[in-house]
PyMOL Python script that loads the backbone (N, CA, C, O; Angstrom):
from pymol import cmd

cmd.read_pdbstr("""\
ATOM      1  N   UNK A   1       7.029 -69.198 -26.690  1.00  0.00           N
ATOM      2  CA  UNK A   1       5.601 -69.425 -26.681  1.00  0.00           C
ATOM      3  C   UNK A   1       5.331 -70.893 -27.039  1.00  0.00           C
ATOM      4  O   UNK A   1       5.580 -71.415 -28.126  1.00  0.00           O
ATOM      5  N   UNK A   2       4.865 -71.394 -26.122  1.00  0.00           N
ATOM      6  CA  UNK A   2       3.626 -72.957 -26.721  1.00  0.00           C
ATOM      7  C   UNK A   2       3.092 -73.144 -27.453  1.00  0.00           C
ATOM      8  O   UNK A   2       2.087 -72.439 -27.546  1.00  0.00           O
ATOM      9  N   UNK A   3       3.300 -74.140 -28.465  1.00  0.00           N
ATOM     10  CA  UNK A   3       2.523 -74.289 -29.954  1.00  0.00           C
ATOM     11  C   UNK A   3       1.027 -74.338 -29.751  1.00  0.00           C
ATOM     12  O   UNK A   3       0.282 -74.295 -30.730  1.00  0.00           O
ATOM     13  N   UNK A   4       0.573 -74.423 -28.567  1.00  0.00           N
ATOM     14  CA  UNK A   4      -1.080 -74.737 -28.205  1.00  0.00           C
ATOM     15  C   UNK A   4      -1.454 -72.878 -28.100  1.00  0.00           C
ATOM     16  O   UNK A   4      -2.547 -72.356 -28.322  1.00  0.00           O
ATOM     17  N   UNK A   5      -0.496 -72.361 -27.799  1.00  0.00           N
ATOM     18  CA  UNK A   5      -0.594 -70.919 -28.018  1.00  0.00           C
ATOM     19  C   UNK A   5      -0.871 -70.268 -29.045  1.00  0.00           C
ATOM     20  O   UNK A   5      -1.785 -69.538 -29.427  1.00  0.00           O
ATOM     21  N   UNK A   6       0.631 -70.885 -29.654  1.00  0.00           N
ATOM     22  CA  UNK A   6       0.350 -70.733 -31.321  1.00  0.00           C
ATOM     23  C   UNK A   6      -0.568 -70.668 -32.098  1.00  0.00           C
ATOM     24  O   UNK A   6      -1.026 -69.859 -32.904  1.00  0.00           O
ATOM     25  N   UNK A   7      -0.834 -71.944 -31.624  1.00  0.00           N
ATOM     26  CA  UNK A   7      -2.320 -72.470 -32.424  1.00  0.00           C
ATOM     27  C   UNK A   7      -3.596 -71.585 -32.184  1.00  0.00           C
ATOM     28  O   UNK A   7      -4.515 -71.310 -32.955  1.00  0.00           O
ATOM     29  N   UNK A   8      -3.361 -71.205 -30.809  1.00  0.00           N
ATOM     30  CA  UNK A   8      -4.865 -70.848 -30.526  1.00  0.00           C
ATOM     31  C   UNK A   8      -4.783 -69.460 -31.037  1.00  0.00           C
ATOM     32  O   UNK A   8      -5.916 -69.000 -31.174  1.00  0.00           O
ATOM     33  N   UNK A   9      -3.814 -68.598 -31.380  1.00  0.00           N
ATOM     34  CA  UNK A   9      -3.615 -67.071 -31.867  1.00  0.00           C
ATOM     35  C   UNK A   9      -3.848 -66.950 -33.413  1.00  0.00           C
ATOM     36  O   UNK A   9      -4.332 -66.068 -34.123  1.00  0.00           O
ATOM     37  N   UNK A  10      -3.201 -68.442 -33.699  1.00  0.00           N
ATOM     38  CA  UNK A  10      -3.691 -68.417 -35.384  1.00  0.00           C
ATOM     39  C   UNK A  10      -5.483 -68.138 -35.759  1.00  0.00           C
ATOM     40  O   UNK A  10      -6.053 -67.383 -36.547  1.00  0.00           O
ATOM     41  N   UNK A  11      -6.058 -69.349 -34.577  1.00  0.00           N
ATOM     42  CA  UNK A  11      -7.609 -69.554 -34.839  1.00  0.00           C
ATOM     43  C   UNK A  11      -8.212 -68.264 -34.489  1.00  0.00           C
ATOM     44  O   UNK A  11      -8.909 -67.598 -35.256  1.00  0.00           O
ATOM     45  N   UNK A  12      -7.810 -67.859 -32.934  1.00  0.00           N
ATOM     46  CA  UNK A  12      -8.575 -66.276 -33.178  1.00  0.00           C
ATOM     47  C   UNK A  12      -8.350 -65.247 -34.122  1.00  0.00           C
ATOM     48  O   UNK A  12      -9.193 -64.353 -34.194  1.00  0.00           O
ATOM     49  N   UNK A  13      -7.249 -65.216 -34.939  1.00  0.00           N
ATOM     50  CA  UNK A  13      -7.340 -64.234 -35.841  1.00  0.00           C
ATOM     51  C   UNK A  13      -7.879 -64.644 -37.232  1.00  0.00           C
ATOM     52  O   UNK A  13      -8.018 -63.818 -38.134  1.00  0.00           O
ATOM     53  N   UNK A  14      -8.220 -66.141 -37.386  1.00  0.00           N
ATOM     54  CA  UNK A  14      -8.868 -66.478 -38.296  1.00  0.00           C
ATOM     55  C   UNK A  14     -10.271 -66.277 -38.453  1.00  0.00           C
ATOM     56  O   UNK A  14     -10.860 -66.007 -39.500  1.00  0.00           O
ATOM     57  N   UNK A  15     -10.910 -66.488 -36.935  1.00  0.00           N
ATOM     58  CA  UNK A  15     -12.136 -66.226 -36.766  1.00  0.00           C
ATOM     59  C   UNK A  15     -12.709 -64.692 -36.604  1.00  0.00           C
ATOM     60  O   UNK A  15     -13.897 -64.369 -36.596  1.00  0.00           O
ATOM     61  N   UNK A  16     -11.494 -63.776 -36.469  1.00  0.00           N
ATOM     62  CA  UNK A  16     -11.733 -62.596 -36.245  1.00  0.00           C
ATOM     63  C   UNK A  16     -11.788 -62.051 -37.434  1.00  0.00           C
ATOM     64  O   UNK A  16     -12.775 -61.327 -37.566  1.00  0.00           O
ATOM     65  N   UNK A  17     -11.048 -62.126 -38.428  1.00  0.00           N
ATOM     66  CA  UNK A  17     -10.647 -62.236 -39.950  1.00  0.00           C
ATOM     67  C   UNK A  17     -12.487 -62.544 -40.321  1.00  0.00           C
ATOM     68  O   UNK A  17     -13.266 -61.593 -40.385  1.00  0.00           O
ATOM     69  N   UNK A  18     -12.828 -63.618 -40.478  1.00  0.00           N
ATOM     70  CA  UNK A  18     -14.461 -64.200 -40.978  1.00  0.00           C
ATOM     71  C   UNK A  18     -15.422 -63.495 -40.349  1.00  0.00           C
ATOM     72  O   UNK A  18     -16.548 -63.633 -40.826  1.00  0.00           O
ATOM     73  N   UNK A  19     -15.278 -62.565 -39.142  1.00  0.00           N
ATOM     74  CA  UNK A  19     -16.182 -61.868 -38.361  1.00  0.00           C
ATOM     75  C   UNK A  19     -15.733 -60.740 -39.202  1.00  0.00           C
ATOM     76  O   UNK A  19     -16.778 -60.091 -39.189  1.00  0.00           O
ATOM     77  N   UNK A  20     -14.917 -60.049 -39.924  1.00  0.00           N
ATOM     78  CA  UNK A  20     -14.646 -58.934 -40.559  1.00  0.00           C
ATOM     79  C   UNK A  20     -15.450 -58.964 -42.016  1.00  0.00           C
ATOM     80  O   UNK A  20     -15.836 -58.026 -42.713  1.00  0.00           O
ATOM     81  N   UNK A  21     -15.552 -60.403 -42.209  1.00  0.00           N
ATOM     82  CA  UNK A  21     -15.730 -60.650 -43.492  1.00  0.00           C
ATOM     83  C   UNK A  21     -17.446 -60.376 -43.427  1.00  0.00           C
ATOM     84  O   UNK A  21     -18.085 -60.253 -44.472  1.00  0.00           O
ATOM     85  N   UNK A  22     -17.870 -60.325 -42.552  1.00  0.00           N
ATOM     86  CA  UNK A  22     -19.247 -60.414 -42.526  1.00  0.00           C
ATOM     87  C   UNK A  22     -20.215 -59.031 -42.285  1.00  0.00           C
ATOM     88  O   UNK A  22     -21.358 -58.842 -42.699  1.00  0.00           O
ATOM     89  N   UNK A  23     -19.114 -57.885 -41.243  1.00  0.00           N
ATOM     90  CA  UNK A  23     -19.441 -56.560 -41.304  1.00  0.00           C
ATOM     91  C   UNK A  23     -18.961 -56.146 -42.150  1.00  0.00           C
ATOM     92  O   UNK A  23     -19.304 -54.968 -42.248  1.00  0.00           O
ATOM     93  N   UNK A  24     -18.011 -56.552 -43.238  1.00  0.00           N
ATOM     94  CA  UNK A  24     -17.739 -55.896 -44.378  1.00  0.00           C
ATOM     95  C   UNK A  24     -18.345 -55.725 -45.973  1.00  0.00           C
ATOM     96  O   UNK A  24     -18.048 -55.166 -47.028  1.00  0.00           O
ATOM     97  N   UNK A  25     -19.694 -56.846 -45.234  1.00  0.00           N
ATOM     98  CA  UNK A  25     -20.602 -57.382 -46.508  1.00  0.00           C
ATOM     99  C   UNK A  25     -21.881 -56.488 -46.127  1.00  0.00           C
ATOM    100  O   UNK A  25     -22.841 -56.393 -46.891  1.00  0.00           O
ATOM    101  N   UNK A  26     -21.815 -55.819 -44.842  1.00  0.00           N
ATOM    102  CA  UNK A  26     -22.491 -55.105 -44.572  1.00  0.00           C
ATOM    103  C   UNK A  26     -24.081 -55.889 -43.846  1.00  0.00           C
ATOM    104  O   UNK A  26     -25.235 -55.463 -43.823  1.00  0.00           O
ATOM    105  N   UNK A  27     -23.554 -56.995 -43.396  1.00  0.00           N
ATOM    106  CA  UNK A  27     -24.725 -58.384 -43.218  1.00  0.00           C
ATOM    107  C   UNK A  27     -25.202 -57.731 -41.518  1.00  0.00           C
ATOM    108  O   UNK A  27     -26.236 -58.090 -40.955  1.00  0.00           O
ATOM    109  N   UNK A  28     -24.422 -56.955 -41.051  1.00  0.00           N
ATOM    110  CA  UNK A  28     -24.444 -56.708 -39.324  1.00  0.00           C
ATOM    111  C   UNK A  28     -25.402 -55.254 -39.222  1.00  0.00           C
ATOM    112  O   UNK A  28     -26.218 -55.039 -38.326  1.00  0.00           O
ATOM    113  N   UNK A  29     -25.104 -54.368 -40.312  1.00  0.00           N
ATOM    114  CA  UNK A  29     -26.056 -53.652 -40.626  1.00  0.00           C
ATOM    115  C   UNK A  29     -27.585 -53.747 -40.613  1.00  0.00           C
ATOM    116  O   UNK A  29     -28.424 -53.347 -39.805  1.00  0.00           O
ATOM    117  N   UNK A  30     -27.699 -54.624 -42.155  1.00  0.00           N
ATOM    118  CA  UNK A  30     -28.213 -55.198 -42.806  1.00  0.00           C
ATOM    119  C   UNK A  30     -29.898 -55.846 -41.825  1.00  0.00           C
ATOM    120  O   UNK A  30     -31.083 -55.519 -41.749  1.00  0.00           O
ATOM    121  N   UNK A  31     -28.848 -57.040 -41.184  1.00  0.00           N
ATOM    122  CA  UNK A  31     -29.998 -57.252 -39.838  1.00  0.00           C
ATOM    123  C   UNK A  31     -30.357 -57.053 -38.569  1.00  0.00           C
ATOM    124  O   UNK A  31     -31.089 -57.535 -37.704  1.00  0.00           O
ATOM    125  N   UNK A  32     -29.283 -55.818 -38.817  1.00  0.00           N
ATOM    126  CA  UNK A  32     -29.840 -55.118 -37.214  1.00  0.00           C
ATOM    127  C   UNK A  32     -29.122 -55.640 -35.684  1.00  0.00           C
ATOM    128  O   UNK A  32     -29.335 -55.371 -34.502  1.00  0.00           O
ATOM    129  N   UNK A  33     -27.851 -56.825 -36.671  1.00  0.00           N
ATOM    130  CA  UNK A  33     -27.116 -57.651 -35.368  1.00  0.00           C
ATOM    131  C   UNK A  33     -28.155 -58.694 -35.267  1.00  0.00           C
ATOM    132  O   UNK A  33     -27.995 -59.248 -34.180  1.00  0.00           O
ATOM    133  N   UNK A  34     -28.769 -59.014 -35.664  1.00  0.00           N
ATOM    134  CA  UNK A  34     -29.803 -60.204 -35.285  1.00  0.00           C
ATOM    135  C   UNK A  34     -28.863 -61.541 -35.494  1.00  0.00           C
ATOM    136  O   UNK A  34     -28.860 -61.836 -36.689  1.00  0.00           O
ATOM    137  N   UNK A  35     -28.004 -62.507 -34.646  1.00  0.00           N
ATOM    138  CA  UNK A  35     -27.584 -63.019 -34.745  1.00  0.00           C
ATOM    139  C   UNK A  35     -28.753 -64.209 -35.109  1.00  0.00           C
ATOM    140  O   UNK A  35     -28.174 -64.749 -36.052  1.00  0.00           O
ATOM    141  N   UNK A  36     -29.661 -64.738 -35.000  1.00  0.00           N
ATOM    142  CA  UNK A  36     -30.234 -65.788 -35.318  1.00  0.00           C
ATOM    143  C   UNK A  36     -30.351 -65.560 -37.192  1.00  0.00           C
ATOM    144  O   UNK A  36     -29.813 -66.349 -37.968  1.00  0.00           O
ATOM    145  N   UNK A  37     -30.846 -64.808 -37.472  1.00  0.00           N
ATOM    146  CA  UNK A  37     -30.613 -64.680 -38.758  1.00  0.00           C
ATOM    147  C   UNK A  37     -29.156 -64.660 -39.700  1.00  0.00           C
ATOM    148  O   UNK A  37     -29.030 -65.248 -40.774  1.00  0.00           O
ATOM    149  N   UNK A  38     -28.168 -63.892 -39.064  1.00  0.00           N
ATOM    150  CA  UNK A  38     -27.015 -64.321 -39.802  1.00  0.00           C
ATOM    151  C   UNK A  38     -27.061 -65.772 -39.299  1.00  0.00           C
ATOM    152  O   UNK A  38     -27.258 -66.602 -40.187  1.00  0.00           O
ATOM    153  N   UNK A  39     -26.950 -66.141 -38.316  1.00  0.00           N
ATOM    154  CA  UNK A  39     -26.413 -67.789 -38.417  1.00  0.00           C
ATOM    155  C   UNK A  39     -27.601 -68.536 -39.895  1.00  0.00           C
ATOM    156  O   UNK A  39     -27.302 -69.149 -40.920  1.00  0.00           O
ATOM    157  N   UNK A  40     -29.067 -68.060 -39.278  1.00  0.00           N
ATOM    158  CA  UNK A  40     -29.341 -68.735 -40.218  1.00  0.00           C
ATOM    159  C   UNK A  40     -29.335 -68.818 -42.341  1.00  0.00           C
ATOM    160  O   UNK A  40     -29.680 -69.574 -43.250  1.00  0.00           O
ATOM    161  N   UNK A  41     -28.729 -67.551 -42.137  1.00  0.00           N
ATOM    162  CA  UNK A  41     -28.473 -67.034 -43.941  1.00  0.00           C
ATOM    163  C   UNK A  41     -27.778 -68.141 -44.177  1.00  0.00           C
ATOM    164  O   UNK A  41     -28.135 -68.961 -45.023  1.00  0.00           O
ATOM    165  N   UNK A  42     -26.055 -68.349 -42.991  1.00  0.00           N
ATOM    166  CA  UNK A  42     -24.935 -69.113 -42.993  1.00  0.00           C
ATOM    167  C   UNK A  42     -25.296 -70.555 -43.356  1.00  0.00           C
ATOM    168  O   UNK A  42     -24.852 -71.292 -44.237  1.00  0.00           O
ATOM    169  N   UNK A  43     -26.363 -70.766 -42.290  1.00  0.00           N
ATOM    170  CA  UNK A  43     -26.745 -72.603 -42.735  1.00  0.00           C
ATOM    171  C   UNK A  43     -27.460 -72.485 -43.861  1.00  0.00           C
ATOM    172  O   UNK A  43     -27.019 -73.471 -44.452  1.00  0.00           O
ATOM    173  N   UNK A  44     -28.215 -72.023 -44.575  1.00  0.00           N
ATOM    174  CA  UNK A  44     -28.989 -71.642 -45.660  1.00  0.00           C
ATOM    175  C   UNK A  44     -27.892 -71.863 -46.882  1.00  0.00           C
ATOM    176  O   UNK A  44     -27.962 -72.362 -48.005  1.00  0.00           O
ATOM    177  N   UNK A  45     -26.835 -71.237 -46.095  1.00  0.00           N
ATOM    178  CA  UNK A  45     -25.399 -71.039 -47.523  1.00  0.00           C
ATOM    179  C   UNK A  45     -24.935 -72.561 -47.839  1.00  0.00           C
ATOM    180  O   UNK A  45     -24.963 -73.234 -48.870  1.00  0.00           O
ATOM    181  N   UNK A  46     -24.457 -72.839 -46.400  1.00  0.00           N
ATOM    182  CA  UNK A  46     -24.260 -74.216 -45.950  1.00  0.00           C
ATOM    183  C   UNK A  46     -25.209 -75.336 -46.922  1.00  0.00           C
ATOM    184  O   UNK A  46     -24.586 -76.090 -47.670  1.00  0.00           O
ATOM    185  N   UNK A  47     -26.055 -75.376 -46.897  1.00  0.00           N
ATOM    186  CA  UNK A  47     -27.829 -75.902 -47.358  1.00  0.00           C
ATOM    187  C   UNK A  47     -26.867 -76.011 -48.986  1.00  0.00           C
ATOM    188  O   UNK A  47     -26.169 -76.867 -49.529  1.00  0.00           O
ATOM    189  N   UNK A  48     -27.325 -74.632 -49.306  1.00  0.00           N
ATOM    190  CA  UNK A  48     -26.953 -74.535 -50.812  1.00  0.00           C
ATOM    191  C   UNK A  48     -25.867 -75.397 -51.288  1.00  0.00           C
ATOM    192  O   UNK A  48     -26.076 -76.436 -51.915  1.00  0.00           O
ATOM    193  N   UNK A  49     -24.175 -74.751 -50.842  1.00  0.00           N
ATOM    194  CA  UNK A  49     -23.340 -75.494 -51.312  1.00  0.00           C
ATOM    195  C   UNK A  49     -23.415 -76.959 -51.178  1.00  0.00           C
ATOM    196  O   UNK A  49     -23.046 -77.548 -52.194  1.00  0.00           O
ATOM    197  N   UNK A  50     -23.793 -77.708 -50.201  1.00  0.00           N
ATOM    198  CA  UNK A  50     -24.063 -78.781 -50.111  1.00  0.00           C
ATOM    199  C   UNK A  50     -25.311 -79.838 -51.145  1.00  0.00           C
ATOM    200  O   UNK A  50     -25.483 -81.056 -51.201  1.00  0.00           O
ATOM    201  N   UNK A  51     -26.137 -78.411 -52.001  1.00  0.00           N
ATOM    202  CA  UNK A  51     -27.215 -79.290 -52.954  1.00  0.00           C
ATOM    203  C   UNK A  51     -26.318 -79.581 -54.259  1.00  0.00           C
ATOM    204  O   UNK A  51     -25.146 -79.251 -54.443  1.00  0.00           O
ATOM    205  N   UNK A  52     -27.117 -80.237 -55.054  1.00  0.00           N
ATOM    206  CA  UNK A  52     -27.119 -80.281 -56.353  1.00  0.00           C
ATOM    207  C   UNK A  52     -26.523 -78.696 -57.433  1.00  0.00           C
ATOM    208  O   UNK A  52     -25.935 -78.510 -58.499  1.00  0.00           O
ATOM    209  N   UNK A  53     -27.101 -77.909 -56.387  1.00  0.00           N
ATOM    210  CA  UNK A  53     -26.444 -76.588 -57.070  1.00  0.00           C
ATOM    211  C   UNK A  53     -25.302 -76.051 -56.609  1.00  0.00           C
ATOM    212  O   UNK A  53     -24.911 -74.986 -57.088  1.00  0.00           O
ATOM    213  N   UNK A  54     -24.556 -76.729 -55.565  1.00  0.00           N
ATOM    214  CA  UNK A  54     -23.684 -76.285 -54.745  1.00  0.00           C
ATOM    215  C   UNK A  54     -22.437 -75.913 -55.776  1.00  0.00           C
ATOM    216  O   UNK A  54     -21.506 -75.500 -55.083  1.00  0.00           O
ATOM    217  N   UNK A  55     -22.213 -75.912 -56.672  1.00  0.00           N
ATOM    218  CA  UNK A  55     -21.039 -75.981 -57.603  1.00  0.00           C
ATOM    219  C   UNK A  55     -21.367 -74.793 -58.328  1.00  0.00           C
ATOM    220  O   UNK A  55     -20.397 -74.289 -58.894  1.00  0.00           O
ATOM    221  N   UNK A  56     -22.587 -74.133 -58.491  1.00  0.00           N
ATOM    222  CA  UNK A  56     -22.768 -72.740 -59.507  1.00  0.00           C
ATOM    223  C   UNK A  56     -22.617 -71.836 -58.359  1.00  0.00           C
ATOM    224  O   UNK A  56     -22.060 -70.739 -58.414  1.00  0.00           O
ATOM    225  N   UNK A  57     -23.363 -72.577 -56.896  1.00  0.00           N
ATOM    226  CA  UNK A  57     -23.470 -70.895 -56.096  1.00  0.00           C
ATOM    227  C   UNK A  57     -21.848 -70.830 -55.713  1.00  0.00           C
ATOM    228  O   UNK A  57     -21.331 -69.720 -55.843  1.00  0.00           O
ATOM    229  N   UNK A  58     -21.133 -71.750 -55.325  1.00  0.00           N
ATOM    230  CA  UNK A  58     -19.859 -71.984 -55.468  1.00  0.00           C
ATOM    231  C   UNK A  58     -18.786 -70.816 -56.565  1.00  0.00           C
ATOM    232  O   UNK A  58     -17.856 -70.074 -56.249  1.00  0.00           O
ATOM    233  N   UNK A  59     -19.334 -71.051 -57.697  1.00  0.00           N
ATOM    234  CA  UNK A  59     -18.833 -70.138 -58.767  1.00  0.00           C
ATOM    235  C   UNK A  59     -19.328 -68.791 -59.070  1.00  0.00           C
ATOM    236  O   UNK A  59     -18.774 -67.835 -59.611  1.00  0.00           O
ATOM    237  N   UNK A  60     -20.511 -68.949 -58.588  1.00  0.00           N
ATOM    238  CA  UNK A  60     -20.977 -67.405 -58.565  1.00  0.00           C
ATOM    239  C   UNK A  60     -20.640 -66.425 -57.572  1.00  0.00           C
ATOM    240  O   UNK A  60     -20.191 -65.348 -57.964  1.00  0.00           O
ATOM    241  N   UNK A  61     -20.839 -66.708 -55.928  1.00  0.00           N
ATOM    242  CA  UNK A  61     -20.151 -66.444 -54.976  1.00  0.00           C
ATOM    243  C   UNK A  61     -18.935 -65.885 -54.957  1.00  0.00           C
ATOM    244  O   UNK A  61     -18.633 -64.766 -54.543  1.00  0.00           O
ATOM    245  N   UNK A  62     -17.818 -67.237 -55.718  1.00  0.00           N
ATOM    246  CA  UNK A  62     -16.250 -66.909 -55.855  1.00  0.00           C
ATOM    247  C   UNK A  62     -16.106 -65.880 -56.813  1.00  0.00           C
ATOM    248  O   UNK A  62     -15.087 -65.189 -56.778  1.00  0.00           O
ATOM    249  N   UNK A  63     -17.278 -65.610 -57.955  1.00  0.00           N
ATOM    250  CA  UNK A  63     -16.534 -64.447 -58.996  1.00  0.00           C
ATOM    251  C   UNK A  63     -17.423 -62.958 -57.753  1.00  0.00           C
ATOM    252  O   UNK A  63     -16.886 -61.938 -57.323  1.00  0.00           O
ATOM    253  N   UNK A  64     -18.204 -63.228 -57.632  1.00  0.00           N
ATOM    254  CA  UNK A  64     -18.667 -61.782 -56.724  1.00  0.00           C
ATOM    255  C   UNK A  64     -17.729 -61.379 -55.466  1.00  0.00           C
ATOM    256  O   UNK A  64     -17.605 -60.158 -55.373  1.00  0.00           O
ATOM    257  N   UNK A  65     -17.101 -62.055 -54.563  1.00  0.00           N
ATOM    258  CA  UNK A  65     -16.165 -62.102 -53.826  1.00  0.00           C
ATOM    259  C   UNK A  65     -14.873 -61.587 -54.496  1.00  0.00           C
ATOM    260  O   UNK A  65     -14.273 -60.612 -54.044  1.00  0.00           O
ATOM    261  N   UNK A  66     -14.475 -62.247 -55.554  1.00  0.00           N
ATOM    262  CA  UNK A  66     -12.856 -61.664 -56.611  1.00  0.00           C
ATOM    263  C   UNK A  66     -13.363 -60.399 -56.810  1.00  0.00           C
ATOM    264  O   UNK A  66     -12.654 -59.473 -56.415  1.00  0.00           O
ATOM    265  N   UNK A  67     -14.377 -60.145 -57.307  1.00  0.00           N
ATOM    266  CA  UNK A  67     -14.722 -58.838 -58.094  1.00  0.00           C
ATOM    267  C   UNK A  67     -14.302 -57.613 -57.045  1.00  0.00           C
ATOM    268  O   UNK A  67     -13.549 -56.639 -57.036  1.00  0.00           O
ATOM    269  N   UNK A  68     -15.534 -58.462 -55.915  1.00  0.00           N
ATOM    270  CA  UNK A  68     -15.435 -57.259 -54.448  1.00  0.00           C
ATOM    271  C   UNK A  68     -14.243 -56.915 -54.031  1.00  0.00           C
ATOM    272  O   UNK A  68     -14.203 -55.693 -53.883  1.00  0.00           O
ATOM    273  N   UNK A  69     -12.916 -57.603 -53.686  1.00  0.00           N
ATOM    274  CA  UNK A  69     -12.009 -57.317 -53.601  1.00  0.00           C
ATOM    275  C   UNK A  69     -10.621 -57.015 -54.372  1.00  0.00           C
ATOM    276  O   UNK A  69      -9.487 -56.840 -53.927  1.00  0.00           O
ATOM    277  N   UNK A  70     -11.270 -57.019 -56.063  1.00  0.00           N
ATOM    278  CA  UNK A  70     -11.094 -56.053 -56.772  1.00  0.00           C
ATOM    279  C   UNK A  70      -9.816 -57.677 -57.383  1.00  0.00           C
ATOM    280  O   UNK A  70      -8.739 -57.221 -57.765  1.00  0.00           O
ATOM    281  N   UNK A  71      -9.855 -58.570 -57.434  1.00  0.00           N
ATOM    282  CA  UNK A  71      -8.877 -59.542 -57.838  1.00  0.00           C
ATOM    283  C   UNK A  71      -9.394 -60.009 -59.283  1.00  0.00           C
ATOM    284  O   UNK A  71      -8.716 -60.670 -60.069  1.00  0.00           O
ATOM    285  N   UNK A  72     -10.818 -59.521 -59.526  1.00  0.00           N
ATOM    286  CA  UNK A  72     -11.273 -60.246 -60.864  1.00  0.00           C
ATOM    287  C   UNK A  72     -12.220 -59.511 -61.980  1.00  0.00           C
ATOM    288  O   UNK A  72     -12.548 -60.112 -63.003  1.00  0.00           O
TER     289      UNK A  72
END
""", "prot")
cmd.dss("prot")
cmd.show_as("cartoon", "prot")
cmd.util.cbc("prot")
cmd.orient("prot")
């Protein structure tokens, strides 16, 4: 196999992986599949980590995430 293969099998299962991560938060439910709204929660998230507060939602996020998957 071709490393451009490679590569590209890694990224779809990465992206398929983050698409799991998102019906597993129950977000696809949630809005009904309304993709304009998940994208926009995402840039909203985006928004956040990127302010002045980006370092608590950062830490708050990461302990609710450990918790959810039972690591913390």
């Amino acid at each position: 196999m071709r490393t451009w293969q490679i590569e590209r099998r890694k990224r779809t299962r990465h992206l398929i992986e983050l698409g799991g991560l998102v019906v597993k938060a129950g977000i696809v439910d949630l809005t009904g599949d309304d993709r304009a709204i998940i994208f926009g929660a995402l840039l909203w998230m985006a928004d956040k980590l990127q302010s002045d507060q980006g370092e608590h939602a950062r830490a708050l996020w990461t302990a609710k995430g450990k918790q959810t998957f039972g690591d913390g």
